[in-house]
C-alpha positions as CSV (number, residue, x, y, z in Angstrom):
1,X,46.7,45.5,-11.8
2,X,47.1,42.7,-9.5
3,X,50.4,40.9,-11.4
4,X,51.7,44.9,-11.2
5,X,51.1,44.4,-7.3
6,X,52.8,40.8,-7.3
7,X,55.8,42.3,-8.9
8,X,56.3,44.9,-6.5
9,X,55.6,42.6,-3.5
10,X,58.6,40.3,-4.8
11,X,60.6,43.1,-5.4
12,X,60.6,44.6,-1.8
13,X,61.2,40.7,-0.6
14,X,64.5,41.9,1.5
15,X,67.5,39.6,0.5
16,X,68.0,36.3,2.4
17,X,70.9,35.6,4.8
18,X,73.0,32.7,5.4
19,X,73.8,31.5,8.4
20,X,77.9,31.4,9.1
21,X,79.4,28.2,7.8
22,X,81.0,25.2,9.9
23,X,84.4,25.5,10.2
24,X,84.8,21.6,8.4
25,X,82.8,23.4,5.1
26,X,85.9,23.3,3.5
27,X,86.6,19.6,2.8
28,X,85.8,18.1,-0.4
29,X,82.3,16.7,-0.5
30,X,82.4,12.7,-1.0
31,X,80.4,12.4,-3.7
32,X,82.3,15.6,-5.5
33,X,85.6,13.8,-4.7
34,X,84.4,10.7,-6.6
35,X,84.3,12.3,-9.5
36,X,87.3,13.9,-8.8
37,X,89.3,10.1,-8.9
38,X,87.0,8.9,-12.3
39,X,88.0,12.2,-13.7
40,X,91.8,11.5,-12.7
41,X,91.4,7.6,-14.0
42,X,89.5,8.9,-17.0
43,X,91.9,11.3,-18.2
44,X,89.4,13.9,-18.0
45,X,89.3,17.5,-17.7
46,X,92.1,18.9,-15.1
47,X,92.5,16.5,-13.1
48,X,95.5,15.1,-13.9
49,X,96.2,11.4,-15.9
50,X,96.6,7.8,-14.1
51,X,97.8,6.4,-16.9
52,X,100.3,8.6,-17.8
53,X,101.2,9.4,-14.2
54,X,101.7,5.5,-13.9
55,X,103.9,5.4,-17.0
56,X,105.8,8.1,-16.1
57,X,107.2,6.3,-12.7
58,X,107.3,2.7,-14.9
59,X,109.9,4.7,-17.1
60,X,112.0,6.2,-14.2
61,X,112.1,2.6,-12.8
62,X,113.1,1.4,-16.4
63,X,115.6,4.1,-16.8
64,X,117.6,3.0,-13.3
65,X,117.6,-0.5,-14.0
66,X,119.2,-0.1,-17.4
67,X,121.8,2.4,-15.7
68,X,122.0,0.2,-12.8
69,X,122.8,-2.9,-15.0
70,X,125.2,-1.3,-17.7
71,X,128.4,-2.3,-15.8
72,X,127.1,-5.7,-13.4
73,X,129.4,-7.9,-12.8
74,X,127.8,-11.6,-14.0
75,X,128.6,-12.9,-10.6
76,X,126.0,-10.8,-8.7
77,X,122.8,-11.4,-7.9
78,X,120.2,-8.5,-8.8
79,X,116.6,-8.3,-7.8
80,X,113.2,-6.5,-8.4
81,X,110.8,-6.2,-6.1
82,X,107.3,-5.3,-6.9
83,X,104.1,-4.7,-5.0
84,X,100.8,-6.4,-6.8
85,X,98.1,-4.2,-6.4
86,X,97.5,-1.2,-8.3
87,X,101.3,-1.8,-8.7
88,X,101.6,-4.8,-11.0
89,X,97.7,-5.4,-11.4
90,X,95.1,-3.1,-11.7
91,X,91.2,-3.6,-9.0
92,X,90.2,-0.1,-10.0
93,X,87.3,-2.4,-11.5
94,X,86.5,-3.8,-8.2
95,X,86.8,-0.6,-6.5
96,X,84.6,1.3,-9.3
97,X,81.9,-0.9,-8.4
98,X,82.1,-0.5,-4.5
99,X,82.0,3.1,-5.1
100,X,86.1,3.6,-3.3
101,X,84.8,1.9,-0.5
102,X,86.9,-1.1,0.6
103,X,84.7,-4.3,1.3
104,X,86.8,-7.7,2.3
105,X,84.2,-9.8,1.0
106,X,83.8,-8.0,-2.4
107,X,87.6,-7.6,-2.7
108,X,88.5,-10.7,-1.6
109,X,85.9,-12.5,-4.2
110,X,87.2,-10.1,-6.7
111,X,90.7,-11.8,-6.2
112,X,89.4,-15.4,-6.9
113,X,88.6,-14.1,-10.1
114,X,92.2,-13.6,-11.2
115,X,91.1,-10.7,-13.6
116,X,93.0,-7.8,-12.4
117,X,94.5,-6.7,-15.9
118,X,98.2,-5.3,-15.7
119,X,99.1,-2.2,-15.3
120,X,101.2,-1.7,-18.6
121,X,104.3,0.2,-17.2
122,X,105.1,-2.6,-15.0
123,X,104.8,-5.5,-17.3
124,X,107.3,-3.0,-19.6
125,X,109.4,-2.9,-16.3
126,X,109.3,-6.9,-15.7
127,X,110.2,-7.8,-19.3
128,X,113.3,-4.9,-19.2
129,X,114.2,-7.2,-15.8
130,X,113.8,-10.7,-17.5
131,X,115.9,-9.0,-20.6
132,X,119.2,-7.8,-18.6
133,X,118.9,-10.9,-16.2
134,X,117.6,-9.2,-13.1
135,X,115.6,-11.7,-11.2
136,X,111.5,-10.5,-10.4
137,X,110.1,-11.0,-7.1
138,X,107.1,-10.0,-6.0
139,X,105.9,-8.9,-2.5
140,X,102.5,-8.5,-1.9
141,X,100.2,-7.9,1.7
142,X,97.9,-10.4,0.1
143,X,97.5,-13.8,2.6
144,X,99.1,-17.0,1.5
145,X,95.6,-18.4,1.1
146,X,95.4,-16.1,-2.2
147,X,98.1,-17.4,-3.8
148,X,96.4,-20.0,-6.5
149,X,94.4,-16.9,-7.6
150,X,97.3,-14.6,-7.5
151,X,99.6,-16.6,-9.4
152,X,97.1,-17.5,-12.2
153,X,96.5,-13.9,-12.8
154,X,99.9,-13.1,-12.8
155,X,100.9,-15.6,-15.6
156,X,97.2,-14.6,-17.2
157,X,98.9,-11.2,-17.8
158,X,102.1,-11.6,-18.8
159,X,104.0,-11.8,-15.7
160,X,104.9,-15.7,-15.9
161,X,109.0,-15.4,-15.5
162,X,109.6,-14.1,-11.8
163,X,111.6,-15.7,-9.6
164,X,109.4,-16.1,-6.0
165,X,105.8,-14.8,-5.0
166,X,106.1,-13.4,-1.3
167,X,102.8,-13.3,0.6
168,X,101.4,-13.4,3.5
169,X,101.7,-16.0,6.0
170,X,99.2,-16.6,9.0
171,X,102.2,-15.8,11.3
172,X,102.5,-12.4,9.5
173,X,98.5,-11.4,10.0
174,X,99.0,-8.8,12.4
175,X,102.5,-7.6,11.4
176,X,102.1,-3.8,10.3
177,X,102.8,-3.3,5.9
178,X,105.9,-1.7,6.6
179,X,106.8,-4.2,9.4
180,X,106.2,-7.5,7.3
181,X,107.5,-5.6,4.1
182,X,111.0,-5.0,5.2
183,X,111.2,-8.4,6.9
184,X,110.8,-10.0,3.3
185,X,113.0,-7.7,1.9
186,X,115.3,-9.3,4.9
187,X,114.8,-12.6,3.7
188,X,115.6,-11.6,0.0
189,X,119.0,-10.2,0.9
190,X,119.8,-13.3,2.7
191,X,119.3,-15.2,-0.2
192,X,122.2,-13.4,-2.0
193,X,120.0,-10.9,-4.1
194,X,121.0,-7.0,-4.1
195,X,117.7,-5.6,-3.9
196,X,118.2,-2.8,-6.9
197,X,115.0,-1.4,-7.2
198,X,111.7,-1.4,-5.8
199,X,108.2,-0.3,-6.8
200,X,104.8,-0.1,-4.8
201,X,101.9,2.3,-4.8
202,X,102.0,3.0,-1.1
203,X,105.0,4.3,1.1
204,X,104.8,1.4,3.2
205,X,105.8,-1.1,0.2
206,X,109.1,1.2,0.0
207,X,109.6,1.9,3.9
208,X,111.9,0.2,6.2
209,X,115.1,-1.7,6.5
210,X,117.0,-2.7,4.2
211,X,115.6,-0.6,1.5
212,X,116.3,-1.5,-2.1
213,X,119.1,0.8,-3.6
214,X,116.2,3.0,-5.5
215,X,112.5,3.3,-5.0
216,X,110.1,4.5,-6.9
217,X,106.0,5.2,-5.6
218,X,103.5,4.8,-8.2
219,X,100.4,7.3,-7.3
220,X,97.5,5.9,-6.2
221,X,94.6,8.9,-4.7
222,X,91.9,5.7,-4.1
223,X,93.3,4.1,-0.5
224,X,95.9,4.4,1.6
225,X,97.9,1.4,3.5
226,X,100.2,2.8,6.1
């Protein structure tokens, strides 16, 4: 008799409201968006492919350079240029462990370790270069002090052929990506290169004056340098 009386209680319980919703209930939770970019990483679920993403830019930027370098005339200078990271080496390690959240400290000790592996499209891209004579060049927002590191990495992974490292300078510290970008892109020309192609996970690695004669933008959903 009494769990008869308990279920009818709990049955005339009225139903529960909810009280209307913020208007910023809409955005992606953090913690739901981080496994959003392992999934994507991963190659899980639908989420997409980084990987295969990556490789499918890498082979565009293959494809233009072959067409590019079909009918050169041996007299002309051509160049690459290349942005480092998660361009031509891979932190996604480094930024696993932070959890996507971008620590100096961590990053920059994670760059002393010269461990970034490659990112397979590009060291496909670098050898296609080195094979049809097309000078490498990379240009990176790293400072000048990381160069030792950088360098040893580089060659660590493959990339030991390439014609000049571009970094930072102190004078270039408060110079905006696209603003110290473009100025080194400058400097190339003035060498004598024609700046064919160019390749960098964020739009300010590809923005600015002079631009090369074609760009392509790897995808990268983990930070953004404007």
């Amino acid at each position: 008799m009494l769990l008869l009386c308990a279920i009818s209680g709990a049955a005339q319980q009225p139903a529960g409201h909810v009280a209307p919703l913020a208007p910023s209930e809409h955005l992606q939770n953090l913690d739901a968006l981080k496994q959003t970019l392992k999934k994507y990483h991963d190659c899980i679920g639908s989420q997409g492919c980084y990987s295969r993403d990556l490789d499918r830019e890498a082979d565009r930027a293959i494809a233009f350079l072959r067409q590019r370098t079909a009918h050169n005339p041996a007299h002309k200078k051509l160049a690459i240029v290349l942005d480092i990271d998660e361009t031509t080496l891979s932190n996604y390690e480094e930024m696993l462990k932070a959890g996507f959240a971008y620590d100096s400290r961590a990053f920059n000790e994670w760059v002393e370790t010269a461990s970034a592996p490659a990112i397979p499209g590009t060291l496909r891209l670098v050898k296609e270069a080195e094979g049809v004579g097309v000078s490498v060049i990379f240009l990176t927002g790293r400072p000048d002090t990381q160069r030792a590191a950088t360098e040893k990495n580089l060659q660590a992974q493959g990339f030991a052929g390439y014609a000049e490292l571009r970094m930072r300078a102190q004078a270039d510290a408060h110079s905006t990506a696209v603003q110290f970008k473009s100025e080194q892109r400058r400097q190339v020309a003035a060498e004598g290169y024609t700046i064919v192609l160019s390749v960098g996970d964020q739009w300010s690695d590809l923005r600015g004056r002079p631009e090369a004669e074609y760009s392509v933008k790897y995808p990268n959903p983990y930070y953004l340098i404007p």
